[in-house]
C-alpha positions in Angstrom: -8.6 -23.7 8.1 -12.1 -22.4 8.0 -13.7 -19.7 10.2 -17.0 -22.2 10.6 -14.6 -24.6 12.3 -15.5 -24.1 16.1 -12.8 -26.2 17.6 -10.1 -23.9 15.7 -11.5 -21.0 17.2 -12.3 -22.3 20.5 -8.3 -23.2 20.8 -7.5 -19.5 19.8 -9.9 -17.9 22.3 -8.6 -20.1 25.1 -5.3 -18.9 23.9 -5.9 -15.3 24.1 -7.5 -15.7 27.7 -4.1 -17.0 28.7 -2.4 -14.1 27.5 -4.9 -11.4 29.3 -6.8 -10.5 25.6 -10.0 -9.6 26.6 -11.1 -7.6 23.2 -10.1 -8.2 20.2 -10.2 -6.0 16.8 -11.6 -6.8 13.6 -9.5 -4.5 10.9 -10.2 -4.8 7.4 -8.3 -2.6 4.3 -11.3 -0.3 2.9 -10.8 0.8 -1.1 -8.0 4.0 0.1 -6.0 1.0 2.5 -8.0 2.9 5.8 -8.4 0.1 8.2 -12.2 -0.7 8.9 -13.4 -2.6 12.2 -14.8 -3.5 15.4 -14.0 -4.4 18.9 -15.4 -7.4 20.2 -15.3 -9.1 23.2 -14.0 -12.4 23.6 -16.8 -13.6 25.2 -18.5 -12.6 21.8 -15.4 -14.2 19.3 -17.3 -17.4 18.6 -20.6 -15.7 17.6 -18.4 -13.8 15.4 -16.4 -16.4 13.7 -19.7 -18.0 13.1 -21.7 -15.6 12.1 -19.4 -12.8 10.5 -19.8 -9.4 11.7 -22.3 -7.2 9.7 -21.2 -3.7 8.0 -22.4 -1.8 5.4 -20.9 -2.4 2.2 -21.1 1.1 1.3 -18.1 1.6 3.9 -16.0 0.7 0.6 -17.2 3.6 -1.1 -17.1 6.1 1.8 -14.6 9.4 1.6 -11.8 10.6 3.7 -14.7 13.3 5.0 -17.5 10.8 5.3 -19.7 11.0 2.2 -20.9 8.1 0.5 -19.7 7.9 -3.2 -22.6 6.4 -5.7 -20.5 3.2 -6.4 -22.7 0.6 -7.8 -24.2 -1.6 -5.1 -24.3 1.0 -2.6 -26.5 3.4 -2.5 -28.3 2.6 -5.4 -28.9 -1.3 -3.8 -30.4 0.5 -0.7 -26.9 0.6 1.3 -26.9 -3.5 1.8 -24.5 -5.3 4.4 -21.6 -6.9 3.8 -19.9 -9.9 6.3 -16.7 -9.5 7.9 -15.4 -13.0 9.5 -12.5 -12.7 11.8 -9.6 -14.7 10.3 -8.2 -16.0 13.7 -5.0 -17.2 12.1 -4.0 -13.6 11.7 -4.8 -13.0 15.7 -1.5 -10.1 16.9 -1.8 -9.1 20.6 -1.3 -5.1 20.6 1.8 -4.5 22.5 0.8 -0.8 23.4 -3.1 -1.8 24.3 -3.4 -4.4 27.3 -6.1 -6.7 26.8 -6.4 -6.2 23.0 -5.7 -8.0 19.8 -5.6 -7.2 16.3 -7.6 -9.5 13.5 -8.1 -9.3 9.9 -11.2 -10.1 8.7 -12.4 -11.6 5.5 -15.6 -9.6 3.6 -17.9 -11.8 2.1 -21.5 -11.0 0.5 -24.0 -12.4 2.9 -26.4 -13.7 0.2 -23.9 -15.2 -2.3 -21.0 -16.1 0.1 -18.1 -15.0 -2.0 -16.0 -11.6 -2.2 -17.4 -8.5 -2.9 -15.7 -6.7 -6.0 -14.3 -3.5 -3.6 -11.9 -6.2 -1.3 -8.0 -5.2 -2.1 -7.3 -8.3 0.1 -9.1 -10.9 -2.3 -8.4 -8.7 -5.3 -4.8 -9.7 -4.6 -5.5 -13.2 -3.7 -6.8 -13.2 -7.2 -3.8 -12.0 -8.8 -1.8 -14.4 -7.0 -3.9 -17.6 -8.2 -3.3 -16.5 -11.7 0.5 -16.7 -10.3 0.2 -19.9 -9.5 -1.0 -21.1 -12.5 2.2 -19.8 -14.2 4.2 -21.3 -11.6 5.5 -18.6 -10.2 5.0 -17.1 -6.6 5.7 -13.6 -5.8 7.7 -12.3 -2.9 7.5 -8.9 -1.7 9.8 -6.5 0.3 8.1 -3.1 1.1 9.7 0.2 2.0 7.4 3.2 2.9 8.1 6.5 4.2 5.9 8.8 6.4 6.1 12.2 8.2 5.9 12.9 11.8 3.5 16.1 13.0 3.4 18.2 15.8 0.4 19.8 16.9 0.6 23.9 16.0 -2.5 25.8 16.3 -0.8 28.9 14.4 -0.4 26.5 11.3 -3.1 26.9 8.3 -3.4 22.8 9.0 -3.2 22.9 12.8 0.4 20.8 12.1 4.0 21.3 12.1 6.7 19.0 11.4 7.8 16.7 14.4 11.7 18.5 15.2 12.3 21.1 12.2 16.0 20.8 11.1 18.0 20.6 8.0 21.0 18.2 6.7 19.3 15.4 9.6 19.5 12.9 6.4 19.9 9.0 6.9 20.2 9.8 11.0 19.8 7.9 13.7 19.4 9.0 17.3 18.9 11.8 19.1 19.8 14.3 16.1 16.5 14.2 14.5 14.5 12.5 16.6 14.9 14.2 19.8 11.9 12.4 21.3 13.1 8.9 20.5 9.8 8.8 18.4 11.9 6.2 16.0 13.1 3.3 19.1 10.0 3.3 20.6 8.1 2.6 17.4 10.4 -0.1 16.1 10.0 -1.9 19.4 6.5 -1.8 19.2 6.0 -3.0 15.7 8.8 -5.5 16.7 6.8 -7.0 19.3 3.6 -6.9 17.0 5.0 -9.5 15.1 4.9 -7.5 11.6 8.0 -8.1 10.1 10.2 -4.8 10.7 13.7 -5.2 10.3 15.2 -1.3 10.7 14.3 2.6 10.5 16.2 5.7 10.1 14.9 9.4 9.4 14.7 10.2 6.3 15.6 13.5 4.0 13.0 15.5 5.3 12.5 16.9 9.1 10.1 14.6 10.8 10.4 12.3 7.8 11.5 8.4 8.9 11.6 4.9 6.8 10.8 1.5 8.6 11.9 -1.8 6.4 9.7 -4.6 6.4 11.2 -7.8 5.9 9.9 -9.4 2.7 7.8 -12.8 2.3 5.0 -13.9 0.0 3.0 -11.3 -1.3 0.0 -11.3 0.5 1.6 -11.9 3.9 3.8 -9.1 2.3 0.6 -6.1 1.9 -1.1 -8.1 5.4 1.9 -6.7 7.2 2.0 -3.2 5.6 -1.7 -2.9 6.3 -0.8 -3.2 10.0 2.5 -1.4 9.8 0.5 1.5 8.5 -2.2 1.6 10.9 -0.1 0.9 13.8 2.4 4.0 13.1 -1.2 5.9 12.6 -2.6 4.6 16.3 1.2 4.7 18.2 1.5 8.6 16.6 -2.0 9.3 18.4 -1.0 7.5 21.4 1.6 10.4 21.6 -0.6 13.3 20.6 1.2 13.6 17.2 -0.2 13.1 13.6 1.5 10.4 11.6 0.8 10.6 7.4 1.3 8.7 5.0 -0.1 11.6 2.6 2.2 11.9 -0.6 3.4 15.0 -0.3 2.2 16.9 3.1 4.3 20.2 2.5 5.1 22.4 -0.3 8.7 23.3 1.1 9.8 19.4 1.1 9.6 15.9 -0.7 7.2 13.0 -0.7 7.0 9.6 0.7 7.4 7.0 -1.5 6.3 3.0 -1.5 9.2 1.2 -3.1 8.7 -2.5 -3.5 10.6 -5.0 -4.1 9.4 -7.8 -6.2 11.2 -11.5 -7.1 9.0 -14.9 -8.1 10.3 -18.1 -6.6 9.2 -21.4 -9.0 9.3 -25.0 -8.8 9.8 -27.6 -5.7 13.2 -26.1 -4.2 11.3 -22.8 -4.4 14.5 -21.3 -6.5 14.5 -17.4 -7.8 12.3 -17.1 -10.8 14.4 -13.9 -11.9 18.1 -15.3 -11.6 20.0 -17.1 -14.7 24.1 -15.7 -13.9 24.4 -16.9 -18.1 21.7 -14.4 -19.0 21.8 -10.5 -20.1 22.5 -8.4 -16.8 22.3 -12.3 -15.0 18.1 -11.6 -15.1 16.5 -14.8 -16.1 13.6 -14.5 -19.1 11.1 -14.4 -16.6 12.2 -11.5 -15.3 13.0 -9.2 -18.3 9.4 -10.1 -19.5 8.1 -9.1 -15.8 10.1 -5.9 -15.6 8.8 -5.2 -19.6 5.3 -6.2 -17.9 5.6 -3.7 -15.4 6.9 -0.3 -18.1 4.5 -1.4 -20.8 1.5 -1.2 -17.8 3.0 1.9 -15.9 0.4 4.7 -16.6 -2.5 2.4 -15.9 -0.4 1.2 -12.7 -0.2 4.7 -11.8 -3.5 5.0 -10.8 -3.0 2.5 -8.3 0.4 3.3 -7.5 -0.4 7.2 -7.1 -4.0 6.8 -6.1 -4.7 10.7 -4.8 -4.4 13.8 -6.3 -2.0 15.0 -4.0 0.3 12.2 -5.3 1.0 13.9 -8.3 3.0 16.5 -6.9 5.3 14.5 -5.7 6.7 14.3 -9.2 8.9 16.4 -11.1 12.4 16.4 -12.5 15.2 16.0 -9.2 12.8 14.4 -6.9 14.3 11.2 -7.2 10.4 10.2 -7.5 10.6 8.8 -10.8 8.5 11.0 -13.8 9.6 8.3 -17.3 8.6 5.0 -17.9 12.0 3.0 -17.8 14.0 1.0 -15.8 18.4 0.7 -15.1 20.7 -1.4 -13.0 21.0 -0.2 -9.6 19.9 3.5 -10.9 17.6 5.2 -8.2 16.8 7.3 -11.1 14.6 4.7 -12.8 11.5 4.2 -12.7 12.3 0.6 -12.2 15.4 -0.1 -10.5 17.6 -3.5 -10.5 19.4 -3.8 -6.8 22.8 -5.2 -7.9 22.0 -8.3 -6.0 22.1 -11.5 -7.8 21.2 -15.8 -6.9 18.6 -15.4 -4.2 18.5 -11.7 -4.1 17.8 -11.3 -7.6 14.6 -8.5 -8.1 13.5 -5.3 -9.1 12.7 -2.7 -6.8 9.6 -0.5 -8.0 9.8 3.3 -7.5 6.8 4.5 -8.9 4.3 4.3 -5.5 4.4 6.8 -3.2 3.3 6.5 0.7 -0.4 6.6 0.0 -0.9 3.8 -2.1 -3.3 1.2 -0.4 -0.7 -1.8 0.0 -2.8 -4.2 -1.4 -3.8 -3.0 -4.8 -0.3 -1.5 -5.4 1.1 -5.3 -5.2 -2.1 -6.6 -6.9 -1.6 -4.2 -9.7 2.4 -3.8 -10.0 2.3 -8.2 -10.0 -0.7 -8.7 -12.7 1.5 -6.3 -15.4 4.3 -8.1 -14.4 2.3 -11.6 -15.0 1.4 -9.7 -18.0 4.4 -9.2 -19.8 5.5 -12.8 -18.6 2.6 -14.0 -20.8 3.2 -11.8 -24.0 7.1 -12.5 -23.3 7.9 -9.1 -23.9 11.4 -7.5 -23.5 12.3 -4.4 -22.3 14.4 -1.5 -24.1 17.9 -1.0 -23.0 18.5 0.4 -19.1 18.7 3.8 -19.0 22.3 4.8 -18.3 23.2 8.1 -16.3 20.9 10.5 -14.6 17.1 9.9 -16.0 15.2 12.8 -15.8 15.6 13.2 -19.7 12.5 13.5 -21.3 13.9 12.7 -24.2 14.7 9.2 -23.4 11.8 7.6 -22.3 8.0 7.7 -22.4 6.5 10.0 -19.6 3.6 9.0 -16.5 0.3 10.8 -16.1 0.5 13.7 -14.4 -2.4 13.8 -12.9 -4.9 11.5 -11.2 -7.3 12.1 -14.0 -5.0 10.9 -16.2 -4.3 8.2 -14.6 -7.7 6.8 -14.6 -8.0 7.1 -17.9 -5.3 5.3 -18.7 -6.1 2.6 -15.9 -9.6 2.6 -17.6 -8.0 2.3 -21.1 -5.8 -0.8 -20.3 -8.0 -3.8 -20.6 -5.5 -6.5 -20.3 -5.0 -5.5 -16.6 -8.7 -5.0 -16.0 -9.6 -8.0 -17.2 -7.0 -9.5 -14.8 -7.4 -7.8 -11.7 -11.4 -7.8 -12.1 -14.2 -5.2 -13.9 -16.4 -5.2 -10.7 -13.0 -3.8 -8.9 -12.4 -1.1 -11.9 -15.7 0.1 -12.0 -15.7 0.6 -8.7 -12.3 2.1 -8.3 -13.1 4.6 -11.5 -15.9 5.7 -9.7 -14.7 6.5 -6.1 -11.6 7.9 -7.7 -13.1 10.3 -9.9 -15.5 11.1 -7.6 -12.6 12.4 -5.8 -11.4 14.9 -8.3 -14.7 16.2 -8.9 -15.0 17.2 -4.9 -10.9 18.7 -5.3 -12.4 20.7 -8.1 -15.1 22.4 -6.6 -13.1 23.5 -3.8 -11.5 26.3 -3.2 -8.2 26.2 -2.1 -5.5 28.3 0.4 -3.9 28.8 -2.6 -6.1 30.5 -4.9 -7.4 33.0 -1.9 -3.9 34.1 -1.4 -3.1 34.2 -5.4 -6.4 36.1 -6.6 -8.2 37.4 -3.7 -6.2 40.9 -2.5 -5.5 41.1 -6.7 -8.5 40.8 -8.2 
């Protein structure tokens, strides 16, 4: 349904008088997955559907600190607007704000009409048309971690972690969330309407994991989009800092973005990846996809692991894979296979950790999938056994830098996700680990500086 068609959004504004919405709140994913917006008031909606809202494009290339990155067609086109319609079939009143409702909205180039290159939404929508003409549609099940903060003046950071305690592992309750931080954030995103299904803490103090319930894959990264901004927004709410970061802390693990990816095909939308007569019962389709995905990995890496924080979150015994394979319900792997078969056949990607902007982590980790689906590749034998063993399989970039290279090198997955994108991406990214280079660190003062 189009946004120019006024009695479509005439029947949603009446609807969200009804229901008290008085605002609502244009949220876009910016290149890092930040959401972007405005409030607007309803009285104001149908301008807005008509006209778009105006920003400037150069809010795709903007840091985490505010500067403006050189990306081509920002500052160098005079900082130019981009148009941000609000897509009123994605309207989600805010259980936690009265009066208010959440909207994606779709970024256009005023002059020409169409996408800019920056938009992870469309960058997947992409993807998923080249999907389509393979017959195959992808669905998604994501599963990200985060950490809960305290506020602590005496820390270096101003946080602590939310109730410091060890062994709370795979808890419910009171235990390690003496606050009930965990119920009253699953009944929230419950009543959002975002797909959550369950949560537990995690390994780490003030570590916790919320399931999302899968579904196509761009309803799939719409939801995880809001799931990540509302944890964000209900950890404010309660005076507390909610990240997503890699890895906050030296002294414990990362969060990771596992997701779980199967194709359905044909008119009785049947799984793509299940054939019970085949090797390990994976169809064809998906030993090419899964071959698509290792043969890809360090250029997926980049999108997967998109900081340079991410990249200490690997390492041998951080169940965060380090080698490029893959193994049958081995949480080892790189690539894991749940043990699941018929409709629940998939492979569950490990590589992405909590950071990862949901959008281009399903756009990439789908197009080398579609990739090796097209070259019909096949994958080496699952690993067996614990795989941290160097010697068995191929090792990822270490490091962003490395990363970009190799996502720079890798032209078959450019040229599928889009060289407007790359070149952006490149850009921003490496502008990032020029900045982490010039500055000095906690670290280094307390190595060198009573020393040397």
């Amino acid at each position: 349904m189009s946004a120019h068609d006024t009695s479509y959004d005439q029947e949603h504004i009446a609807r969200l008088a009804a229901q008290n919405v008085d605002v609502v709140r244009v949220v876009y994913p910016d290149l890092i997955g930040t959401d972007r917006g405005r409030d607007v008031l309803i009285d104001h909606l149908a301008g807005a559907c008509e006209h778009g809202l105006a920003f400037c494009r150069a809010v795709y290339h903007t840091t985490p600190q505010g500067d403006v990155v050189p990306v081509e067609g920002g500052l160098d086109a005079g900082l130019p607007d981009v148009v941000v319609r609000p897509d009123l079939g994605t309207l989600k009143p805010l259980p936690w704000e009265p009066g208010v409702a959440w909207c994606l909205g779709e970024v256009l180039d005023p002059v020409a009409g169409v996408p800019v290159p920056e938009s992870p939404r469309d960058l997947l929508r992409g993807v998923l048309g080249r999907c389509r003409e393979q017959g195959l549609r992808p669905v998604v099940g994501p599963e990200l971690e985060y950490f809960l903060c305290d506020p602590d003046p005496g820390s270096p950071a101003g946080w602590r972690r939310y109730a410091e305690a060890p062994g709370n592992v795979y808890t419910a309750g009171r235990r390690g969330d003496p606050d009930g931080h965990l119920l009253r954030t699953l009944r929230h995103l419950r009543d959002l309407g975002v797909g959550v299904s369950m949560g537990n803490h995690e390994f780490s103090s003030g570590q916790f994991e919320i399931n999302l319930m899968h579904s196509g894959a761009l309803d799939a990264a719409d939801r995880t989009f809001l799931f990540k901004s509302a944890i964000k927004e209900l950890a404010r709410a309660e005076g507390r800092l909610a990240t997503f970061m890699a890895k906050p802390f030296n002294d414990e693990g990362g969060s990771g973005f596992h997701v779980h990816l199967s194709c359905t095909s044909g008119d009785d939308d049947a799984n793509a990846f299940d054939d019970p007569s085949a090797p390990y019962g994976l169809s064809a389709t998906a030993r090419h996809a899964i071959a698509g995905v290792l043969a890809h990995a360090p250029a997926l890496a980049a999108l997967a692991n998109p900081t340079v924080n991410s990249y200490k979150r690997f390492g041998p015994d951080t169940l965060a894979p380090w080698l490029i394979d893959w193994g049958l319900d081995n949480r080892s792997a790189m690539v894991r296979v749940p043990p699941e078969r018929g409709p629940g056949a998939r492979f569950e990607l490990r590589l992405g950790d909590a950071s990862a902007n949901p959008y281009l982590l399903l756009a990439g980790t789908i197009a080398a999938a579609l990739l090796g689906v097209r070259a019909g590749l096949e994958p080496p034998a699952p690993l067996e056994g614990y795989g941290y063993d160097t010697a068995r399989a191929a090792v990822l970039p270490m490091t962003l830098a490395a990363a970009l290279d190799a996502f720079e090198a890798d032209g078959e997955l450019i040229e599928l996700l889009g060289k407007g994108f790359a070149a952006s991406f490149l850009t921003y990214k490496r502008n990032e680990i020029e900045r982490f280079h010039r500055h000095v660190t906690d670290w280094e003062f307390t190595e060198y500086a009573y020393h040397l």
